[in-house]
VEXMI-85414 format. One record per residue (C-alpha): x, y, z; residue in one letter. Coordinates in nm, 2 decimals. Example, Ala and Ser with C-alpha at 12.3 -4.5 7.8 and 13.67 -1.06 7.14 Angstrom:
<tilos>
+--------+--------+--------+------+
|     xx |     yy |     zz | resn |
+--------+--------+--------+------+
|   1.23 |  -0.45 |   0.78 |    A |
|   1.37 |  -0.11 |   0.71 |    S |
+--------+--------+--------+------+
</tilos>
This chain:
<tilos>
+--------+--------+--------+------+
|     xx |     yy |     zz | resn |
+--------+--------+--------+------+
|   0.00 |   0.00 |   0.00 |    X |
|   0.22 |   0.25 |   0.14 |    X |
|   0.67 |   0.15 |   0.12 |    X |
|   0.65 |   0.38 |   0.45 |    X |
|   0.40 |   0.40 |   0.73 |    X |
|   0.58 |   0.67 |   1.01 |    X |
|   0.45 |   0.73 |   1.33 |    X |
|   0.48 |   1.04 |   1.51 |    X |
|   0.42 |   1.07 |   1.90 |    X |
|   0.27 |   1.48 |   1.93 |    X |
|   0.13 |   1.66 |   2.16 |    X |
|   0.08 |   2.03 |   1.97 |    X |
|   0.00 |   2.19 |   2.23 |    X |
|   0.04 |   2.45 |   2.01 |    X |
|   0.17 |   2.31 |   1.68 |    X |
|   0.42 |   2.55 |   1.60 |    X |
|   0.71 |   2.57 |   1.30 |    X |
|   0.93 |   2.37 |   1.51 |    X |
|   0.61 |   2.07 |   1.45 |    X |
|   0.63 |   2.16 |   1.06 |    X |
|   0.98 |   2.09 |   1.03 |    X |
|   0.97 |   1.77 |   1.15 |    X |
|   0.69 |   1.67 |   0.90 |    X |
|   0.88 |   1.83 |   0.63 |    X |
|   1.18 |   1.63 |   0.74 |    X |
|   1.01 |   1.30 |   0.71 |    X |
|   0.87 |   1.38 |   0.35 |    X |
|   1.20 |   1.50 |   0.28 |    X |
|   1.36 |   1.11 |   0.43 |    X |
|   1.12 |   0.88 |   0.37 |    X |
|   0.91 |   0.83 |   0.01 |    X |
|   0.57 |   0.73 |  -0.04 |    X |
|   0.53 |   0.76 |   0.32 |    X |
|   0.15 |   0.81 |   0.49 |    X |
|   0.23 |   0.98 |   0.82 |    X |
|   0.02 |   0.89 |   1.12 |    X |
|  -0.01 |   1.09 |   1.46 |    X |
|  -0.08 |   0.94 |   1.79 |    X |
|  -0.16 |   1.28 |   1.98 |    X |
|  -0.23 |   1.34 |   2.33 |    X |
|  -0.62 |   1.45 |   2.34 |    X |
|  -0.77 |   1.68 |   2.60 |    X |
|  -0.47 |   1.66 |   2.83 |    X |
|  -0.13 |   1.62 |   2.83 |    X |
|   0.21 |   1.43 |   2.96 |    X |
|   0.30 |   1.76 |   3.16 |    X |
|   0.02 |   1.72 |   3.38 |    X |
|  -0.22 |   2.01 |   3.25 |    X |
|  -0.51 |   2.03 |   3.03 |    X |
|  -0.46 |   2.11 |   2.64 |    X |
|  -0.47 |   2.51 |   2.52 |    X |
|  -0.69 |   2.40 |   2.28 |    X |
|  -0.90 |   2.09 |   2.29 |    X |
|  -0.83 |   1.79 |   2.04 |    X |
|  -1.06 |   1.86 |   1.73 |    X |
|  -0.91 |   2.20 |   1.68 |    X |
|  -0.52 |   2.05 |   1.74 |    X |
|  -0.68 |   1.73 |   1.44 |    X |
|  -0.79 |   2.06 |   1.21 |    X |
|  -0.40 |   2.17 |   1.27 |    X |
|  -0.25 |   1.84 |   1.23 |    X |
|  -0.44 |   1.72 |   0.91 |    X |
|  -0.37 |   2.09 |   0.72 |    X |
|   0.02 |   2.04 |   0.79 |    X |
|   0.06 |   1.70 |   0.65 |    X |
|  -0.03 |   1.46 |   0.89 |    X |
|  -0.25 |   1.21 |   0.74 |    X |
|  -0.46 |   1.02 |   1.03 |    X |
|  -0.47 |   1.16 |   1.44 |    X |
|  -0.58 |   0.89 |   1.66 |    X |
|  -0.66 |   1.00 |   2.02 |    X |
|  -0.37 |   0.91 |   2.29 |    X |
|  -0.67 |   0.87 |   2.62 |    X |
|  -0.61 |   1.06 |   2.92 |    X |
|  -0.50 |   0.73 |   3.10 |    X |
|  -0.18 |   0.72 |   2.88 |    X |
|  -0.14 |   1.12 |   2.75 |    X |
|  -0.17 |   1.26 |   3.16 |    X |
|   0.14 |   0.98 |   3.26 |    X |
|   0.53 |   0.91 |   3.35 |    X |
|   0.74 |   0.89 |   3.02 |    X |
|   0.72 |   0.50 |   3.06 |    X |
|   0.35 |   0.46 |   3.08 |    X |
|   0.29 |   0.76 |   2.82 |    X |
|   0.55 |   0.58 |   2.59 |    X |
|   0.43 |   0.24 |   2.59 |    X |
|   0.05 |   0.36 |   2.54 |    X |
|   0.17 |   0.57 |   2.21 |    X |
|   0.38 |   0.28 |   2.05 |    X |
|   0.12 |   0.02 |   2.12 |    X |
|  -0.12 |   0.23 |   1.93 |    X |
|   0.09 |   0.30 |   1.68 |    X |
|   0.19 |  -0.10 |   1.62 |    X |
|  -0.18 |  -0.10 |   1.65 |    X |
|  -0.20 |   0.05 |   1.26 |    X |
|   0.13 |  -0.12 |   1.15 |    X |
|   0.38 |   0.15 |   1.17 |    X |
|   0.72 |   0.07 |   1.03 |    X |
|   0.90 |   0.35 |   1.15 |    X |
|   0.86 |   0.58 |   1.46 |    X |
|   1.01 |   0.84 |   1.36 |    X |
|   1.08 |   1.13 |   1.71 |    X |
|   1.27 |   1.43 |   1.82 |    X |
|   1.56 |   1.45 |   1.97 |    X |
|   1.78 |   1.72 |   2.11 |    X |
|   2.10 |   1.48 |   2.10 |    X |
|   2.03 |   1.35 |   1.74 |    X |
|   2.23 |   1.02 |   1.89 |    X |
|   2.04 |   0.74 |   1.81 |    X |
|   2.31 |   0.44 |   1.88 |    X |
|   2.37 |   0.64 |   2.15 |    X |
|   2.01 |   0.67 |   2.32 |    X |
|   1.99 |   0.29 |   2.21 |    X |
|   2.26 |   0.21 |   2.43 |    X |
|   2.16 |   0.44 |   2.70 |    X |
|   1.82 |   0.24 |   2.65 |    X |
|   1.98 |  -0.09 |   2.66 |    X |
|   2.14 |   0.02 |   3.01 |    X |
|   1.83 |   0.12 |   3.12 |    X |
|   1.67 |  -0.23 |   3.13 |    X |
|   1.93 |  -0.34 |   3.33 |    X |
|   1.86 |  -0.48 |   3.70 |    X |
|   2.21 |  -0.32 |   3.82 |    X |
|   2.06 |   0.03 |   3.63 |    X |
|   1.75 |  -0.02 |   3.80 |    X |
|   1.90 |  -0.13 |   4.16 |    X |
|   2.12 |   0.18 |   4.17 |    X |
|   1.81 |   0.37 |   4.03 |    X |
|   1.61 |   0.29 |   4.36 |    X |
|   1.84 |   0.36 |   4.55 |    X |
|   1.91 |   0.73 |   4.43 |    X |
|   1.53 |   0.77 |   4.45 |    X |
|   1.54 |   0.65 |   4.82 |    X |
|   1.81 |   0.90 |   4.88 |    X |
|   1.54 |   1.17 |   4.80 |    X |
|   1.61 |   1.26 |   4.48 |    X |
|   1.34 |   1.33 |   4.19 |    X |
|   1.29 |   1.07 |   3.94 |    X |
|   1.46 |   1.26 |   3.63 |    X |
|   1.75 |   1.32 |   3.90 |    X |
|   1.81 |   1.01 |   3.99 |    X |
|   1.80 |   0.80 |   3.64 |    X |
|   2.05 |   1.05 |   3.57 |    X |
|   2.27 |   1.01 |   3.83 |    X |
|   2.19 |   0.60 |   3.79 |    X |
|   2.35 |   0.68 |   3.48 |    X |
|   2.70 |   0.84 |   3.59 |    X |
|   2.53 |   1.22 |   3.58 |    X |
|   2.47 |   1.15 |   3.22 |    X |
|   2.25 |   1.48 |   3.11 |    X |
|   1.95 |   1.44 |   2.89 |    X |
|   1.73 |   1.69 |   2.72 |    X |
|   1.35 |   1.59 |   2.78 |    X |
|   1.28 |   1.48 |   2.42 |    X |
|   1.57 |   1.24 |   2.50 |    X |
|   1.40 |   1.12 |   2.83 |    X |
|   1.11 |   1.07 |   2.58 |    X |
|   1.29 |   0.93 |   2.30 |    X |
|   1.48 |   0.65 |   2.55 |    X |
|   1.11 |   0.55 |   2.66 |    X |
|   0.99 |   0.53 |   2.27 |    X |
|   1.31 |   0.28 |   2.21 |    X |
|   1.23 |   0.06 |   2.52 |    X |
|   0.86 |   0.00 |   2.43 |    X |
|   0.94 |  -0.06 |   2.06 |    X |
|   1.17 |  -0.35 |   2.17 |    X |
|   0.91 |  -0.47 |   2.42 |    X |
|   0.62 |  -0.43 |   2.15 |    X |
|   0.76 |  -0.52 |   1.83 |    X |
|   1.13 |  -0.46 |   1.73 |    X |
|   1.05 |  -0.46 |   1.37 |    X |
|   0.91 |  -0.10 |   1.43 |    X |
|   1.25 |   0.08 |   1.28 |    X |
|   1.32 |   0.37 |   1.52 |    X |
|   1.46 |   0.72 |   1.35 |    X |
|   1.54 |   1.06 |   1.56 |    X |
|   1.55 |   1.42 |   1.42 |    X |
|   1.70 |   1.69 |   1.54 |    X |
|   1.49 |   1.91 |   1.76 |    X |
|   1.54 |   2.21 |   1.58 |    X |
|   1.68 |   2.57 |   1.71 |    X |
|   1.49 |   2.55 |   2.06 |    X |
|   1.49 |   2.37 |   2.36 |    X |
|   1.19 |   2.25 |   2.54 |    X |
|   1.19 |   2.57 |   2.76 |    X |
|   1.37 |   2.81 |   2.55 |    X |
|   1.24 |   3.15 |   2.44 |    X |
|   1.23 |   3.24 |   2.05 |    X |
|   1.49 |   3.22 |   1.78 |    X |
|   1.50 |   3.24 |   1.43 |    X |
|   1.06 |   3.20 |   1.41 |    X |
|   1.11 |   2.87 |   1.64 |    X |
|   1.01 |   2.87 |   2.01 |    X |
|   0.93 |   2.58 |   2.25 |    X |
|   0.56 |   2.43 |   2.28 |    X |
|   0.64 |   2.59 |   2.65 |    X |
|   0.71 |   2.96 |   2.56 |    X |
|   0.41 |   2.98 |   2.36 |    X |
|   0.18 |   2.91 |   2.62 |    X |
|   0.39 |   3.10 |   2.83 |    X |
|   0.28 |   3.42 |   2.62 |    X |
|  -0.04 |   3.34 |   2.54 |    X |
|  -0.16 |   3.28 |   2.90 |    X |
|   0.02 |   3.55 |   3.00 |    X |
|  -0.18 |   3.79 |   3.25 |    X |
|  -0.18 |   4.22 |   3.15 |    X |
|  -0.11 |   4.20 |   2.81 |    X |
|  -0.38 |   4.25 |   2.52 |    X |
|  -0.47 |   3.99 |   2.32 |    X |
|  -0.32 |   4.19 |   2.03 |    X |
|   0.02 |   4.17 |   2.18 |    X |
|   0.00 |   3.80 |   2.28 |    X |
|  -0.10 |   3.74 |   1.91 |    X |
|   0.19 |   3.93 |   1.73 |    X |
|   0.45 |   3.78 |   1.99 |    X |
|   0.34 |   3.44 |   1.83 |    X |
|   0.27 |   3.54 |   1.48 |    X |
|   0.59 |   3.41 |   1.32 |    X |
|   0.60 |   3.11 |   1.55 |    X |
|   0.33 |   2.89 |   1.43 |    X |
|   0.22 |   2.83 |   1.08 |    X |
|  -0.03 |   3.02 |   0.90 |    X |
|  -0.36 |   2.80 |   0.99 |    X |
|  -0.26 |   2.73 |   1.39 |    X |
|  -0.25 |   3.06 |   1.42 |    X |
|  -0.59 |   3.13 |   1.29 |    X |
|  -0.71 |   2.84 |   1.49 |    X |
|  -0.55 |   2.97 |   1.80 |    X |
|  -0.72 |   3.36 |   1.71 |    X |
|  -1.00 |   3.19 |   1.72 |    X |
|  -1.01 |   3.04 |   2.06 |    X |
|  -0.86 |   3.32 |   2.19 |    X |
|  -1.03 |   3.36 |   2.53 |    X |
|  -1.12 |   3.00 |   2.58 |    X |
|  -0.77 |   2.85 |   2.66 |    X |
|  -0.71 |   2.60 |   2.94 |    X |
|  -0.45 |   2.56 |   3.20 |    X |
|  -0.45 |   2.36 |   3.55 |    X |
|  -0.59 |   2.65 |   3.78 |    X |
|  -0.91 |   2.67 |   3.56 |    X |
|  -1.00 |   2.34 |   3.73 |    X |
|  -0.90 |   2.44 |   4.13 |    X |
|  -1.20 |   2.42 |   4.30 |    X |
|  -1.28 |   2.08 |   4.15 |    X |
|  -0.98 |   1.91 |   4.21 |    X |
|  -1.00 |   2.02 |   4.60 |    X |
|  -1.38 |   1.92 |   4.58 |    X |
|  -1.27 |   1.58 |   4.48 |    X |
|  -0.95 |   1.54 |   4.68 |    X |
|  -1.19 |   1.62 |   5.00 |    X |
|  -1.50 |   1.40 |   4.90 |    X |
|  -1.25 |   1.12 |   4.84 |    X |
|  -0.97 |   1.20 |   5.05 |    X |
|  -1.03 |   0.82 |   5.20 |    X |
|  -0.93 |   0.69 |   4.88 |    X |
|  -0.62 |   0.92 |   4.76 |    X |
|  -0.39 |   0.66 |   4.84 |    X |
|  -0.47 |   0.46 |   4.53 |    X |
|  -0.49 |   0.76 |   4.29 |    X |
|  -0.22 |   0.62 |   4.00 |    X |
|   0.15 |   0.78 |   4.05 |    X |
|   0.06 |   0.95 |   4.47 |    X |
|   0.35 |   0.92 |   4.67 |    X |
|   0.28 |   0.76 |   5.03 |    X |
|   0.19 |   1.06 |   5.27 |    X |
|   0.09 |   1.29 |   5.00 |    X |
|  -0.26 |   1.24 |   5.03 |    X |
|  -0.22 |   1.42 |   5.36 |    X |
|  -0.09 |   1.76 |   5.27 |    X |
|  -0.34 |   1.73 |   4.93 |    X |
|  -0.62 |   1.72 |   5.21 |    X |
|  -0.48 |   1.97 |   5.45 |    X |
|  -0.43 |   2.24 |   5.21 |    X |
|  -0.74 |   2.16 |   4.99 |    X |
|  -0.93 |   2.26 |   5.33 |    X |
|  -0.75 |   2.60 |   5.36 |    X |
|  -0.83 |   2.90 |   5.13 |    X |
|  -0.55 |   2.96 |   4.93 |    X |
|  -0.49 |   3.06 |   4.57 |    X |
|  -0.35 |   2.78 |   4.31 |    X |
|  -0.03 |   2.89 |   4.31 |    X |
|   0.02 |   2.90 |   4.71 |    X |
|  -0.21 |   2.53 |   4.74 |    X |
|   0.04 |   2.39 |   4.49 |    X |
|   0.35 |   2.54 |   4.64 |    X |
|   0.29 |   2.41 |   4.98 |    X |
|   0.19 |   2.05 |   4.84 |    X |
|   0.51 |   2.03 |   4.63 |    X |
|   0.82 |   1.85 |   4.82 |    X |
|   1.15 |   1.83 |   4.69 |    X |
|   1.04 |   1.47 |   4.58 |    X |
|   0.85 |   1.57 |   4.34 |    X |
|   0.89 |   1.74 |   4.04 |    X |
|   0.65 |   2.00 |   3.90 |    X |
|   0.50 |   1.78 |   3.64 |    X |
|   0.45 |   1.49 |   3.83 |    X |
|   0.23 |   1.66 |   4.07 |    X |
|   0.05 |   1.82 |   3.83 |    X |
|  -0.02 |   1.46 |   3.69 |    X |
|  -0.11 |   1.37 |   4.03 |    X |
|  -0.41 |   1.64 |   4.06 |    X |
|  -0.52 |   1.55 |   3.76 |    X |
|  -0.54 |   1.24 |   3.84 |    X |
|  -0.71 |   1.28 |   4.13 |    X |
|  -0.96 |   1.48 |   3.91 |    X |
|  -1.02 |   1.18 |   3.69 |    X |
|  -0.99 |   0.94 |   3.93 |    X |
|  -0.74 |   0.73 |   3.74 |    X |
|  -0.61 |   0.44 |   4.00 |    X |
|  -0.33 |   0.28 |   3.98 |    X |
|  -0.57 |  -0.04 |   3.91 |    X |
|  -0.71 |   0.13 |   3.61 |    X |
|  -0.33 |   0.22 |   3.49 |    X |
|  -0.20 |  -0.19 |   3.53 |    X |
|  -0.53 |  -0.27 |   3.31 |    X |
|  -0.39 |  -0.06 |   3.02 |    X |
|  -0.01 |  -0.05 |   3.05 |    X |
|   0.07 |  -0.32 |   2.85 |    X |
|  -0.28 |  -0.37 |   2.64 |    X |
|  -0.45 |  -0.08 |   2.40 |    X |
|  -0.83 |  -0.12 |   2.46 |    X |
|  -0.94 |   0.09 |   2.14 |    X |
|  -0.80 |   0.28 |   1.88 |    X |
|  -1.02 |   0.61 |   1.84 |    X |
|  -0.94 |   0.80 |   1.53 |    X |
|  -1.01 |   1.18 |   1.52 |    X |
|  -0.93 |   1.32 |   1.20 |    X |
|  -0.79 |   1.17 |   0.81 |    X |
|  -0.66 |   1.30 |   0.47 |    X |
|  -0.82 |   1.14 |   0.17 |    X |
|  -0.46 |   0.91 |   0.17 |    X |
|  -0.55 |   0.87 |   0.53 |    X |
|  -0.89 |   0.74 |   0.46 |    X |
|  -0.75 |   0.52 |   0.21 |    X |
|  -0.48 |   0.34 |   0.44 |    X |
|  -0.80 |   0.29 |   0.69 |    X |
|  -1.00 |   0.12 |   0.44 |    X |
|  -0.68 |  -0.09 |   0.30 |    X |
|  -0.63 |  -0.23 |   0.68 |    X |
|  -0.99 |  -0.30 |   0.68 |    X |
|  -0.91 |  -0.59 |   0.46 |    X |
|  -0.66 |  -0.74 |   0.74 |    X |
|  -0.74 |  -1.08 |   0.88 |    X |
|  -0.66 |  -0.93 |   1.18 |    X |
|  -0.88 |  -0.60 |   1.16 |    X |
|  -1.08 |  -0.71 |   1.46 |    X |
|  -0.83 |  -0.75 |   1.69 |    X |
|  -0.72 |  -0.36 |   1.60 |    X |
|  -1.01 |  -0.19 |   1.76 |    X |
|  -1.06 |   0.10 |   1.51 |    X |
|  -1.30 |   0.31 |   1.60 |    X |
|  -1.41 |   0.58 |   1.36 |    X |
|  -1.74 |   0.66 |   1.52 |    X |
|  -1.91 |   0.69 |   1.87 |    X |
|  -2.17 |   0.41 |   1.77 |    X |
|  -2.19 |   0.04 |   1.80 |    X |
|  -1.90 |   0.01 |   2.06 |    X |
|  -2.06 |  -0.34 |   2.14 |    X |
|  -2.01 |  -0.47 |   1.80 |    X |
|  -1.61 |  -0.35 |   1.87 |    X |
|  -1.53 |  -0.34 |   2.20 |    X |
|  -1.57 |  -0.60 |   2.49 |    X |
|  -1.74 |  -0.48 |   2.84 |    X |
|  -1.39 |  -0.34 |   2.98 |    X |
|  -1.29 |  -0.19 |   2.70 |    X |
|  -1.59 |  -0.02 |   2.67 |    X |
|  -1.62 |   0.08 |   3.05 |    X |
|  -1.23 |   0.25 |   2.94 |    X |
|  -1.35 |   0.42 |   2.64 |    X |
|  -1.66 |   0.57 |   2.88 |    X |
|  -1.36 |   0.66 |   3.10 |    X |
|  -1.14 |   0.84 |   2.85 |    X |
|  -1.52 |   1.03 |   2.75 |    X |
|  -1.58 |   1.14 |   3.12 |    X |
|  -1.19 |   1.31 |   3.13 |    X |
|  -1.31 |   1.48 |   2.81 |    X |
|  -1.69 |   1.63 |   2.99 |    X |
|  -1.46 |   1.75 |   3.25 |    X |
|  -1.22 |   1.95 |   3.02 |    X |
|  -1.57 |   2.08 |   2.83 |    X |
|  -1.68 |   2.25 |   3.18 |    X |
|  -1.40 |   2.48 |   3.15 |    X |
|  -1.34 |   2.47 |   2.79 |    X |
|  -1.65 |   2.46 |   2.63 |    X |
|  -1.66 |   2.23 |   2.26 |    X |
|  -1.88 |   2.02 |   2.06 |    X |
|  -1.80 |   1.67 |   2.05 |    X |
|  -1.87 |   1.56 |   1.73 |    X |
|  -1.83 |   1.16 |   1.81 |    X |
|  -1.69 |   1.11 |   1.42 |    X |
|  -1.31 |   1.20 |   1.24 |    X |
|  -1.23 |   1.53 |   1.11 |    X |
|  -1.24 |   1.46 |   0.72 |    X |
|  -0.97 |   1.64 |   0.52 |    X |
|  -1.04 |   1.62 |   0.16 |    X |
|  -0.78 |   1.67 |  -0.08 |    X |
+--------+--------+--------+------+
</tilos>
């Protein structure tokens, strides 16, 4: 059908020209390619909710190049690099990818693959534990577990992608581009700035929306900028959500203790400060320990939001439940319908629709897809959008 079927692991949260390049790289790399994107939905691996919500970041995608966005749930999207990792390949292997193809701010792939191979290591992961007993954050510690070797966090990301590829299938061929000009954190140059910086200046408080607007205008390409003009006003962050996440963490606060990644004892001082009237910013500050990193608490909040257990988190670690497509090109469309002709097409769990999940999906499954749907009616309180229940079509 296709010599070339690359998978991308996104976020765009905004897609900006550092996003174009690397589609542009793979056209320029790969012929007769079909580029599918697994992309983090309403919420994403940082902990927080999406700028925009998923439709509008599908519209983006599909206009740049991208050929078929399938939804990475809010069990996988909102998790550790490991859990967010394994999710994206599997669904990726899921529509028989033959190359993942990732960023990277080392452009090293042997390297990272030996990094990787470390990694799996009992002696890696002894000396891991015990730098993480010692007190030291998770990022810290793998890197002191590796002789203070310093990675960027595409990197982190990209070490993760290589492990679940050879746990998954090592057929999947694994090929890194440079991340270009920018860091994950870094402020503009040359027209390229970080997912980070853009959000930075668009959620900015005291500025006009005129300002925010021209600060990003050569940042993102033409039509995510007219996308992102016109959900101007309606963009999420974490603090939008407050008062229900300390609603929840008091109603439950009996059952913290099994909310997925909660370190022992933090259920505590989430309950204590929940019950005193601070603003977001102090609440989270006095919750945060030296433990923890930023993100990961953020994950944790949302996660207490959700209600995503660590028993719901074992279900789908290894195993994708469903494959929920939100948007394809017309050479999207026609991959879909070639790998409808699969002996195995059942066994995939495509879903291009809403309807007849029995006829797809088993009772768990289902009860996950209803799960993934509830994280999305929470994210609509704040954010309001219509959702459609079928794929964005993009026609040629």
């Amino acid at each position: 059908m296709f010599k070339n079927v690359i998978g991308l692991i996104v976020e765009y949260n905004p897609f900006h020209n550092g996003h174009l390049h690397h589609i542009q790289e793979i056209d320029r790399l790969f012929e007769d390619n079909i580029k599918i994107a697994v992309m983090s939905g309403d919420y994403v691996q940082r902990g927080e909710p999406s700028l925009i919500n998923k439709f509008e970041k599908t519209k983006i995608a599909l206009s740049q190049g991208v050929d078929i966005v399938i939804e990475l749930p809010a069990f996988y999207s909102t998790q550790s690099a490991e859990i967010f990792a394994k999710g994206s390949i599997n669904l990726l292997n899921k529509l028989s990818c033959s190359h993942i193809v990732f960023g990277s701010e080392s452009n090293d792939l042997e390297k990272l693959k030996r990094i990787a191979t470390i990694s799996m290591t009992k002696e890696f992961e002894l000396s891991l534990r015990e730098f993480l007993a010692e007190g030291f954050s998770y990022p810290t510690a793998f890197s002191k577990a590796l002789f203070d070797e310093k990675l960027g966090s595409n990197d982190i990301l990209a070490l993760e992608y290589l492990k679940a590829i050879k746990a998954i299938n090592p057929k999947i061929e694994a090929y890194c581009i440079k991340r270009e000009k920018t860091g994950y954190y870094d402020d503009e140059k040359d027209n390229f700035a970080s997912a980070s910086y853009i959000r930075k200046v668009l959620l900015a408080l005291n500025e006009t929306k005129e300002n925010k607007l021209n600060k990003i205008k050569n940042l993102v390409p033409e039509f995510s900028y007219k996308i992102l003009e016109e959900n101007f006003g309606v963009f999420s962050c974490l603090n939008d959500f407050y008062d229900l996440m300390k609603y929840n963490i008091i109603k439950n606060y009996s059952s913290l203790k099994n909310i997925q990644d909660l370190e022992v004892g933090l259920e505590n001082r989430l309950y204590k400060y929940s019950l005193e009237n601070l603003k977001f910013e102090d609440f989270f500050n006095k919750v945060l320990t030296k433990r923890i990193t930023i993100s990961r608490l953020q994950r944790i909040l949302l996660h207490s939001l959700f209600g995503l257990t660590e028993t719901i988190t074992e279900r789908v670690k290894n195993k994708v439940s469903f494959v929920k497509i939100l948007g394809f090109s017309t050479k999207g469309q026609e991959y879909l319908n070639y790998l409808k002709k699969s002996d195995n097409y059942s066994e995939r769990k495509i879903l291009t629709s809403n309807r007849n999940l029995k006829e797809i999906l088993n009772e768990e499954e289902i009860e996950l897809f209803n799960f993934n749907e509830l994280c999305s009616q929470i994210y609509r309180i704040k954010s309001t959008y219509i959702n459609i229940g079928y794929p964005i079509i993009k026609k040629d």
